[in-house]
C-alpha atoms as one frame of an Amber mdcrd trajectory, in Angstrom:
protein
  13.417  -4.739 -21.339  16.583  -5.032 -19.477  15.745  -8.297 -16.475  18.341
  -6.948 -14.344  17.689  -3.590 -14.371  16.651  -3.723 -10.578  19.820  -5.505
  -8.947  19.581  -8.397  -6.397  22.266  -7.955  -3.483  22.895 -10.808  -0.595
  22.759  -8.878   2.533  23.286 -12.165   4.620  26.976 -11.191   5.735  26.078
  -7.925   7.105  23.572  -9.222   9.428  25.617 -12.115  10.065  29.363 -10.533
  10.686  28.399  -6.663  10.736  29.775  -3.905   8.724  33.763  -4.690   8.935
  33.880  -7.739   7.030  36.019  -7.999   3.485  32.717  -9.482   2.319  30.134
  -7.223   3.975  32.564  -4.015   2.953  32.068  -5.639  -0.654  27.708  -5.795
  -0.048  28.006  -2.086   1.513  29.409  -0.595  -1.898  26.627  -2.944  -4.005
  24.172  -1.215  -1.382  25.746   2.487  -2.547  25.924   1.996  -6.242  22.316
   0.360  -6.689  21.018   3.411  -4.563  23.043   5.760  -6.652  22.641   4.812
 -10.096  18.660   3.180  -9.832  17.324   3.412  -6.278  16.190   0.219  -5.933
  17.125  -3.019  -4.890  15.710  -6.700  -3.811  18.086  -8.193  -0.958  17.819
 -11.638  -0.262  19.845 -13.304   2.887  17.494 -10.821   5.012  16.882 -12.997
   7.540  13.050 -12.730   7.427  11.530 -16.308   6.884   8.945 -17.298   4.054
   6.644 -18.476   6.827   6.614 -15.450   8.644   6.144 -13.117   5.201   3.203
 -15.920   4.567   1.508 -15.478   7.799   1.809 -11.381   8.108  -0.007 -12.141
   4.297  -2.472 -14.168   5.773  -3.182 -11.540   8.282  -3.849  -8.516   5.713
  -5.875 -11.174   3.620  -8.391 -11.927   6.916  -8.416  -8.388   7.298  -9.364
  -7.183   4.180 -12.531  -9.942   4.340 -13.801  -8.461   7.014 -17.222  -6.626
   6.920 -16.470  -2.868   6.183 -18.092  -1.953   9.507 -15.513  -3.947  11.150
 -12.650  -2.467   9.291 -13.530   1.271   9.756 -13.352   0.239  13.727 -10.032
   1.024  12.606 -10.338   3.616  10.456  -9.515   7.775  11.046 -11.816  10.074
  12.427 -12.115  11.406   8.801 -14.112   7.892   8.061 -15.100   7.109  11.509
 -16.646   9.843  14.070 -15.773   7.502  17.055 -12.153   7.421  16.661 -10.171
   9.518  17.625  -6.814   8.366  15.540  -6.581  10.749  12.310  -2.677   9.468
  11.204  -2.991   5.914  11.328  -5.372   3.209  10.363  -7.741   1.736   7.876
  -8.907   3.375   4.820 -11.545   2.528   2.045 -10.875   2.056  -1.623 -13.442
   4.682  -2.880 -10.364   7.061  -1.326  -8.094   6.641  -4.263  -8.696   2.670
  -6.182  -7.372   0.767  -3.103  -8.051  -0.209   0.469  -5.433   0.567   3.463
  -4.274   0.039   6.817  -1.281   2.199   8.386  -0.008   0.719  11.729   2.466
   2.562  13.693   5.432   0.805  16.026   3.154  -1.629  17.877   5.246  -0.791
  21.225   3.113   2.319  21.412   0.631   1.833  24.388  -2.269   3.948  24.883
  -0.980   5.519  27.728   2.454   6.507  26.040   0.446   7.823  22.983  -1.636
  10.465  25.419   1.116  11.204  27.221   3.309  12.259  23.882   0.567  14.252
  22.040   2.322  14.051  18.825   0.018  14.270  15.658   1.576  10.913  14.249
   2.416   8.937  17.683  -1.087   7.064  17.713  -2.745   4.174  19.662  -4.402
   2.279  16.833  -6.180  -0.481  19.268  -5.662  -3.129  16.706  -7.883  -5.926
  18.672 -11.121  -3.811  17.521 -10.702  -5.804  14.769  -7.841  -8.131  14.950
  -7.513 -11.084  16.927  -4.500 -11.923  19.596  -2.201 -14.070  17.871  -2.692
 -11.629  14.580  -1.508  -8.963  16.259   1.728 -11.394  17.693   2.369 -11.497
  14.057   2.242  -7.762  13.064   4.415  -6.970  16.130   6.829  -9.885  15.465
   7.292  -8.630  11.728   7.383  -5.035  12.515  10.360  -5.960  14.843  12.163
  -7.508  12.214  11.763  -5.015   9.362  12.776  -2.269  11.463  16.024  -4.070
  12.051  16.579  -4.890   9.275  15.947  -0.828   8.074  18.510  -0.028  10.759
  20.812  -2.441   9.240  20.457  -1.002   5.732  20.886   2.475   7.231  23.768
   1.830   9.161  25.328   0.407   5.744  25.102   4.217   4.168  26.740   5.417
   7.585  29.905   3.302   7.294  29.737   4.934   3.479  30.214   8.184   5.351
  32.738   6.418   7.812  30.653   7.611  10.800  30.284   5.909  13.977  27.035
   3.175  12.999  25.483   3.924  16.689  24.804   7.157  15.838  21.650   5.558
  13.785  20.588   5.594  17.329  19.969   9.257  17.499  17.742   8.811  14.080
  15.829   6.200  15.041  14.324   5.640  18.482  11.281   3.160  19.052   8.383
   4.668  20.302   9.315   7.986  18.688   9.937   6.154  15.062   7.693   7.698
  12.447   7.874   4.186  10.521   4.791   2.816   9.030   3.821  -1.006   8.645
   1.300  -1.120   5.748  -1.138  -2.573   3.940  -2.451  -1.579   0.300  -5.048
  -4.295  -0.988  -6.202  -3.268  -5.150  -9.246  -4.803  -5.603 -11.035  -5.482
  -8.904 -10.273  -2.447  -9.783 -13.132  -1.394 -12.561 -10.758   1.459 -13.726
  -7.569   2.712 -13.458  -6.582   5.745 -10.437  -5.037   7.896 -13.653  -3.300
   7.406 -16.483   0.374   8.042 -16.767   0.795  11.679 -18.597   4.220  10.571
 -19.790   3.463   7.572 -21.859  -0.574   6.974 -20.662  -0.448   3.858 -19.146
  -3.084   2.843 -16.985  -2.018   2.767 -13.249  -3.444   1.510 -10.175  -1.296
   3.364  -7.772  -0.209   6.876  -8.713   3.962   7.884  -9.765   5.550   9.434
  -6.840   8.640   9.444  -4.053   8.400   8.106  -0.947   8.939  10.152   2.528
  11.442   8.418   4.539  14.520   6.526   4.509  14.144   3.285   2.828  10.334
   1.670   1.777  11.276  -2.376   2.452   8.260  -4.175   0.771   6.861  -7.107
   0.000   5.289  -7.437  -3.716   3.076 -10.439  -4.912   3.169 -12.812  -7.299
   1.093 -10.804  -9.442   3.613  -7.660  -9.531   2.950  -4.668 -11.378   5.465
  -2.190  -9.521   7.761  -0.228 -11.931  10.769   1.764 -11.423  11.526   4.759
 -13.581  14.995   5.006 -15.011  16.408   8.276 -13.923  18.573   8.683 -17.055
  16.578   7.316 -20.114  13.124   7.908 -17.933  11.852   4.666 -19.086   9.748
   2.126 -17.077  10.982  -1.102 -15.375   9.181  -3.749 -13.551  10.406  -4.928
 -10.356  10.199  -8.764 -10.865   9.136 -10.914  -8.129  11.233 -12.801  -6.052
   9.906 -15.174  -3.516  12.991 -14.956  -1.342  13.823 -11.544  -1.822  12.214
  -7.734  -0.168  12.264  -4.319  -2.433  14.302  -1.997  -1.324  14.009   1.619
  -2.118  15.426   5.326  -0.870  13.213   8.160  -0.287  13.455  11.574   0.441
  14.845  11.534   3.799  17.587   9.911   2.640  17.983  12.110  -0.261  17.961
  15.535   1.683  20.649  13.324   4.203  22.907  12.908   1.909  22.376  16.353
  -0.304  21.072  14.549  -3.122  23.646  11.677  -3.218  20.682   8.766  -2.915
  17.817  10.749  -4.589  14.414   9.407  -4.169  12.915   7.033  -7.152   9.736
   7.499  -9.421   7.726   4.477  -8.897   4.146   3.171 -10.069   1.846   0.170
  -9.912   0.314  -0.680 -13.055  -3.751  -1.320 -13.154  -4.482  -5.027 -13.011
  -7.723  -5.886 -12.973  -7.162  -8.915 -10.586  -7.114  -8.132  -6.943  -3.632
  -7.962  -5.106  -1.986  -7.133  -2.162   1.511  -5.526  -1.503   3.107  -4.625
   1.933   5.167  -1.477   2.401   7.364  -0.655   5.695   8.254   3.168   5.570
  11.226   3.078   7.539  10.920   7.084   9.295  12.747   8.872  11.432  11.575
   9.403  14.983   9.037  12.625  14.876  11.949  14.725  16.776  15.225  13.944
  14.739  16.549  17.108  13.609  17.100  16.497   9.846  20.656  18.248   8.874
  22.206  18.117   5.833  25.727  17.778   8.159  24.638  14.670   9.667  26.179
  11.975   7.540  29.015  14.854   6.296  30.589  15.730   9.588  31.310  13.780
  12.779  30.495  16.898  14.938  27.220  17.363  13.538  25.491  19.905  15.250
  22.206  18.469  14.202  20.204  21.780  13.684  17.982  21.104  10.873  14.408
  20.417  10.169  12.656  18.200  12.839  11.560  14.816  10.853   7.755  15.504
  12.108   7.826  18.731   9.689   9.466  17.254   6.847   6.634  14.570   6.658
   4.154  17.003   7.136   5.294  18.086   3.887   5.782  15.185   2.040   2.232
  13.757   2.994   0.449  16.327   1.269   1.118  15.288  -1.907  -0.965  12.383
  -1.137  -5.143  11.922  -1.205  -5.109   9.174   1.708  -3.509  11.153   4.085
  -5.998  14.890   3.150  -7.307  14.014   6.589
């Protein structure tokens, strides 16, 4: 098995100098070619500290210890009949081999959310079951790895030699579609499926993510695997303590007409309990998705609004047949 299959790229002088740089010019096409050829990458020099990746793991730990009444305070309406919140929130394991919670942009107030009526602009109320300073930490990381999926973005529009700001009209907080979450395995007595390529046992189904990038943080104990678009073999994405997965998705593949195609990825069933944390870096609900965004400066944006596209993509998936 080939170590460096998944490539490790420095990201430190983009966020540093921005995008003109000799040296962040040089990351930018490292950015393109591991998104081209494998997409997926680990970037280190992301500017998000070990201690703050530690505590926002401490906080999914103390949640996931809590009493199952006082996680499903949290949960949908589909597994609690007093909430009213059917997008975001906790889920059990008995759904599909592992536990979840989905948390929204944590600058959504409970006012804003009932005065938007969108189906996926939700007021979780987090401090049903998480205390103060937990929720500081959620908001605090959410913050950062938002910025830092604007910054990653903003790399593929230079690519296009577009105008950076106009990320702004893609991604808007408040009407952001990105998802901070967590997916605890437990013991898992038996596998979700087995692979019907080469029957491997797996604890998280293959499949493409929705949005723009996924930026996650993977445990020691691993087990995600990449597939190898050419030879359609399997890779494991090694863990890095310093580093964050990176990896496209279908938004970006219909934005740049196939260009960055979405990856097949997997977990692998472990029998030890773990913990990983995805951010789904999403368009806001109302960005019109148009193939001439990234292709022409006039765009005249006329495409498929972002809220319809997920719609789509979710359905694929059993924790979200709500």
């Amino acid at each position: 098995m080939k170590k460096n299959f998944i490539p490790t790229i420095n990201i430190s002088s983009i966020l540093k100098n921005g995008f003109e740089t000799p040296k962040s010019l040089k990351t930018i096409k490292k950015i393109k070619k591991a998104c081209v050829d494998i997409g997926f990458f680990q970037v280190t020099g992301h500017g998000v500290s070990q201690k703050k990746i530690r505590n926002v793991c401490n906080v999914g730990n103390k949640f996931f210890n809590l009493t199952e009444e006082n996680k499903k305070k949290l949960s949908p309406k589909k597994w609690n009949i007093k909430n009213t919140n059917v997008y975001r929130g906790y889920f059990p394991s008995d759904v599909n081999g592992k536990e979840g919670l989905d948390i929204g942009d944590l600058k959504v107030t409970k006012n804003y959310a009932k005065k938007i009526k969108n189906q996926y602009i939700e007021y979780l109320g987090l401090n049903k079951s998480i205390d103060k300073k937990s929720i500081k930490i959620l908001s605090d990381y959410f913050d950062q790895i938002f910025n830092l999926g604007d910054s990653l973005f903003k790399s593929i529009i230079k690519l296009y030699n577009k105008d950076i700001d106009s990320s702004n009209k893609v991604f808007s907080r408040l009407k952001t579609l990105s998802t901070l979450r967590f997916n605890y395995y437990p013991n898992q007595t038996k596998p979700v499926e087995f692979s019907k390529q080469d029957k491997v046992a797996l604890g998280c189904e293959t499949h493409v993510d929705s949005g723009i990038f996924t930026i996650l943080y993977q445990d020691r104990k691993g087990g995600l695997q990449v597939q190898n678009r050419k030879n359609k073999k399997w890779y494991d994405v090694p863990f890095n303590k310093k580093a964050l997965v990176v990896n496209t998705g279908r938004a970006l593949e219909f934005l740049t007409r196939g260009k960055f195609k979405a990856t097949n990825h997997r977990v692998l069933w472990n029998k030890k309990e773990r913990m990983s944390i995805p951010f789904f870096f999403e368009p806001s609900y109302d960005f019109k998705m148009s193939k001439s965004f990234l292709n022409h400066a006039n765009s005249k944006n006329d495409g498929l609004i972002y809220e319809k596209f997920l719609n789509q993509s979710l359905k694929k998936f059993i924790e979200y047949q709500r």
